[in-house]
N, C-alpha and C positions, 0 to 999 in steps of 0.2 A: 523562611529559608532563602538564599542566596543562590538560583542557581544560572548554571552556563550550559546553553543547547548550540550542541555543534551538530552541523547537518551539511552536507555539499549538496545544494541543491539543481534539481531536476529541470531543463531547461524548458520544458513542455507544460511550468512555471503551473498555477492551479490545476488542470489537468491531470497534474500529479497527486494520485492518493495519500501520498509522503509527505511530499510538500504540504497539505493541507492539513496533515494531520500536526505535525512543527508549528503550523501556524497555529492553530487551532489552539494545541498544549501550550505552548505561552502565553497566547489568552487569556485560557483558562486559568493559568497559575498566577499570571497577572490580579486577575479581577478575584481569585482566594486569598491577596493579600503577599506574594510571595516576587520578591525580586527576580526579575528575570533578563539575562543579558544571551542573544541568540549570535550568532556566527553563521551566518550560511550563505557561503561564497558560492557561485558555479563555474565553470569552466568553457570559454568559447574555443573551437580550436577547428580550420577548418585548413589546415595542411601547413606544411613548410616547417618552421621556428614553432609555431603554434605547436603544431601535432607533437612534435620532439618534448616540447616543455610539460604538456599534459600526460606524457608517457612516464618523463621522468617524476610527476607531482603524485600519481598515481602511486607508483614505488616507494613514494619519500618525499612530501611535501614539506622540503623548509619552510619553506615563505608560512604554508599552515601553521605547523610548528612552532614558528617564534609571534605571529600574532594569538594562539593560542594560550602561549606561555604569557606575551604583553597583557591580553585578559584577566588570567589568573591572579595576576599580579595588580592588577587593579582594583577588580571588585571580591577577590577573596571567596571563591564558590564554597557554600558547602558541598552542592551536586555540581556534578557534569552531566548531562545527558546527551549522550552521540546517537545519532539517526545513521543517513546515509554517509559512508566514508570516501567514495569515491565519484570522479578521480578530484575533487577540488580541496579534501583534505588528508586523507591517504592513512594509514594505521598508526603512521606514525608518531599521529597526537596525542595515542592513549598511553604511549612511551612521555610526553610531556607533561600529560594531566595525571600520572599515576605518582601515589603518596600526597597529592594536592588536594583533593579531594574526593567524596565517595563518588566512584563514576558507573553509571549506567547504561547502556547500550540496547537500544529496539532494534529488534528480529523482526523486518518488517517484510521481508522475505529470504530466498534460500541462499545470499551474495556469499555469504560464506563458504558456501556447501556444491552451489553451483555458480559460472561465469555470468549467465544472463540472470540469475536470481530467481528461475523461472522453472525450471527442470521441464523445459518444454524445447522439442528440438526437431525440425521439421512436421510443427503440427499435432505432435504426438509426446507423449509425457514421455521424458527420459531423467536417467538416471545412473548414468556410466559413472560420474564424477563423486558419487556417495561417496561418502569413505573411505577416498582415495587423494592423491595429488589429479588436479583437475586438470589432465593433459591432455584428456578425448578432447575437452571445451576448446583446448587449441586447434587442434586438428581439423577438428569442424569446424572453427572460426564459430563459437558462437556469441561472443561478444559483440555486438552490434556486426554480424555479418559480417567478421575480417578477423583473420587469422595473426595479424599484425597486435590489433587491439586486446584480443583471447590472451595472446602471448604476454602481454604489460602486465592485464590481470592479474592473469596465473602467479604470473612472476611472486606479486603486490603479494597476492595471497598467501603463498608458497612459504616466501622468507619472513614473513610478520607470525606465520603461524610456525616456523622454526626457530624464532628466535623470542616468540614469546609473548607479542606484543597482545595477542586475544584475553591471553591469563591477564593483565592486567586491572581486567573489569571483574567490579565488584558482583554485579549482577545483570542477568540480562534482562529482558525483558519480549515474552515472546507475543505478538498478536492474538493469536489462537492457540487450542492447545494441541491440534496439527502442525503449527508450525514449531512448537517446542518438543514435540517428539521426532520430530526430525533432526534437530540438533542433538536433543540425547543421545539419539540412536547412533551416533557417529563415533562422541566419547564427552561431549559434553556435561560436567557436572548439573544432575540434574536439581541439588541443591541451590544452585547460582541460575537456575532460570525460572522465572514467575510469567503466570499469563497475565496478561492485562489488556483486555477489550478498548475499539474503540469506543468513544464519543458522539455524539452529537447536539446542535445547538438545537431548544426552539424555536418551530416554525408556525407558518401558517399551517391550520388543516384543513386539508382539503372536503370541500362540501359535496356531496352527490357522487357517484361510480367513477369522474372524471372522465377525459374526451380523447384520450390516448396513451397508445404504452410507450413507455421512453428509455432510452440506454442514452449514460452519462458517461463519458471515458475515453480513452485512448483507443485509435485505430489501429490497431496492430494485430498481428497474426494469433496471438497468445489470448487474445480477448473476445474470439469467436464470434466477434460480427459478421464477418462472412460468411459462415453458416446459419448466423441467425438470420440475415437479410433471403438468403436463399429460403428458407422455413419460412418467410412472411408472404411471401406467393401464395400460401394455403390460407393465409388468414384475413381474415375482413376485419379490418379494425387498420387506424394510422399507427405507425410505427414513429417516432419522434427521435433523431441523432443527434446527440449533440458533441461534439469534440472534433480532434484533429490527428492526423496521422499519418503513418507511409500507406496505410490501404483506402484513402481515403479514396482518389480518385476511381480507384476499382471499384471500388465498393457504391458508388455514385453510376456508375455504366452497369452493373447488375444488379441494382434494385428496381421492384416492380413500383408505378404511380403511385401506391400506398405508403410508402416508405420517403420522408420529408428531412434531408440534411441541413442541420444549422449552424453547421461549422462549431468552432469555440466559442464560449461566451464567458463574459466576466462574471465572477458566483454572485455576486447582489443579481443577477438574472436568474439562478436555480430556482430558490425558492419556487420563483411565479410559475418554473416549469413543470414544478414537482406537485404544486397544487393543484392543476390543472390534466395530472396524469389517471390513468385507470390503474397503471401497473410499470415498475422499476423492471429494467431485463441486465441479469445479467448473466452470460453466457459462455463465458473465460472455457478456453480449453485449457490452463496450464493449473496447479496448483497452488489457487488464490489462496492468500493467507485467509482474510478474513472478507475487503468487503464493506471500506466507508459507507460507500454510496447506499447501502441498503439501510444502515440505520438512521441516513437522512431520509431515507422513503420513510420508514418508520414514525419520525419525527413529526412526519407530516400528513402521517394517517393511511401510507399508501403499503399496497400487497407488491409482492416482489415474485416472478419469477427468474429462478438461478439455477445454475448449474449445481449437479452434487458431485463437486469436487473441492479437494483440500479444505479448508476453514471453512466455508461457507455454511455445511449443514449444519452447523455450530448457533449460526443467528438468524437463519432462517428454519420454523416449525411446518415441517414439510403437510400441507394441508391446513392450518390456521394463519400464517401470518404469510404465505404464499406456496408457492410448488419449487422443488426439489426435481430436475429431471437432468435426464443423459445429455450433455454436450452436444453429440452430434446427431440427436436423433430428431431432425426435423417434425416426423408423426408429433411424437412426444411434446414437440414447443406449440405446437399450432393448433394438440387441444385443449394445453394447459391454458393459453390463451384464450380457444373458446369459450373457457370456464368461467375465467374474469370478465365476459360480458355480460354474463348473469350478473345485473348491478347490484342485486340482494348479496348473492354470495359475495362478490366484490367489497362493497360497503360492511362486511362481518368479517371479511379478512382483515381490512382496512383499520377495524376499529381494533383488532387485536393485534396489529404489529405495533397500533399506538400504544394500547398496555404495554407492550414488550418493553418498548424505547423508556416508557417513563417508569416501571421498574427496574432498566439493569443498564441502560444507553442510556440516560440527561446527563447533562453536566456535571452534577452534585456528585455523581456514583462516580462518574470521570475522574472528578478530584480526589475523590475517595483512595481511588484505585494509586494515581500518580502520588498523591501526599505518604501511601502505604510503603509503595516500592523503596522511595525516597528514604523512608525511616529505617526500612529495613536493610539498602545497603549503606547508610552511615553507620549501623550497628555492625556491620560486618568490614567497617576499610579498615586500614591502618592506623595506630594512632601517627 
């Protein structure tokens, strides 16, 4: 197959779960034998002319638009596959790619449904914006903190979903199947949405209990490190950080000696960090879809403890393949932890997240999944 991945991508560049995942899928569709041409612009914009043009790109990207159309027109897609739309491509491409070819769309979280994508809003899950025009999200400014920015959104969203531009896709594609009951439940046909799990590559596995627990990700408020670092006061064991963020410096003045920041790293360094781990943390207060990074711990023979919210209880076996606990119940993280210092138990959870990854997470089931979607909405576009 012939296809074209259009994605606006995330400036916080690897870091981003999205991002990686784009990368990844072409990869993978590459090395199955299958033509693959990616598009994925981003958007710097840090006031003046900038801000104005990303406002107006959001709404209605020409510029997208007609190199999207220049593509189509070159290598002839059978698929489209659209990721993230905004603001560096905007809805307006699925008005360009429709009757073109069978086009596809990953739900890779709530951008639809809510502004920040996150149905998290001071800390706390919300959900004013379900099934409504998303005009709380302005009011609050939840789009990056500015009420200016909510408002572009809104707008983007507002007139693409009144005049059509969503129906254009043939199928979606939802992470989890938390995240596609969320769509349903709104009015989404739930014929045109299929789940499709992530991936992961192989790795090293990890030999012995490992020498610390680690969190891979973004520092931001929605991802609960803040109260994870607060919960590591109770525990004896390193705490290992690795990524970048707006809480980052906070988060660096209220961690105890046990807790070791290592900023961002380039991914050919994960692996080595991942093998060298006891246990993956991840502690999201908002309604993760699903949750890359745990089926690279998987990958790599490692136990995960996560939060049980949104997608996650989905790929984590609450007691085999790691612990399943409350967000913000510090008790709760700091014995789940003492538990994985038992290196016996450790080492049996260890070995069953790597069953997990190598029956339903490798590559092979990955492609599986992608070559499935693929067939099923070319059976379903226009002729």
């Amino acid at each position: 197959m012939r296809i074209l991945i259009l994605h606006s991508r995330y400036l916080s560049g690897s870091a981003s779960g999205e991002n990686r995942v784009v990368e990844d899928e072409a990869r993978l569709l590459r090395e199955g034998g299958h033509e693959v041409d990616v598009f994925a612009p981003s958007v710097r914009s840090t006031g003046g002319i900038g801000l104005v043009r990303t406002a107006a790109e959001t709404l209605w990207s020409v510029r997208a638009a007609k190199e999207v159309g220049h593509r189509i027109r070159r290598g002839h897609p059978d698929i489209i596959h659209t990721h993230n739309l905004f603001p560096a491509l905007s809805p307006a491409v699925l008005r360009v790619v429709h009757g073109q070819a069978a086009t596809v769309m990953t739900l890779h979280n709530y951008r639809l449904l809510c502004l920040p994508g996150t149905f998290l809003r001071d800390g706390r899950v919300c959900e004013d914006c379900l099934g409504r025009l998303p005009w709380p999200g302005v009011v609050h400014g939840c789009y990056q903190d500015s009420a200016p920015a909510s408002s572009v959104l809104a707008m983007s969203t507002t007139v693409h979903r009144a005049i059509g531009s969503y129906a254009r896709v043939q199928l979606y594609v939802a992470i989890s199947q938390f995240v596609r009951d969320k769509h349903v439940r709104v009015g989404l046909d739930p014929d045109r949405v299929r789940v499709k799990p992530h991936f992961a590559w192989p790795c090293s596995r990890r030999q012995g209990p490992g020498e610390y627990f680690l969190y891979l990700g973004r520092l931001s408020p929605e991802k609960g490190v803040a109260q994870l670092v607060a919960a590591w006061r109770r525990i004896p064991a390193r705490l290992v950080i690795v990524g970048d963020g707006p809480e980052a410096s906070t988060l660096r003045a209220l961690a105890p000696p046990t807790v070791d920041f290592r900023g961002p790293v380039a991914p050919d360094v994960v692996p080595d960090l991942l093998v060298h781990s006891r246990a993956v943390v991840v502690p999201s207060l908002s309604l993760e879809g699903a949750g890359k990074v745990i089926l690279e711990a998987y990958a790599a023979g490692i136990p995960v403890l996560a939060s049980r919210t949104g997608g996650l209880p989905e790929v984590v076996q609450d007691g085999t393949t790691g612990f399943l606990l409350p967000p913000r119940d510090a008790t709760a993280w700091a014995e789940a932890a003492d538990r994985l210092l038992d290196e016996r138990l450790n080492e049996q959870m260890g070995q069953a997240a790597w069953n997990l990854w190598k029956e339903r997470y490798n590559p092979e089931v990955g492609l599986a999944h992608l070559e499935d979607v693929y067939r099923r909405a070319m059976g379903s576009a226009p002729d």
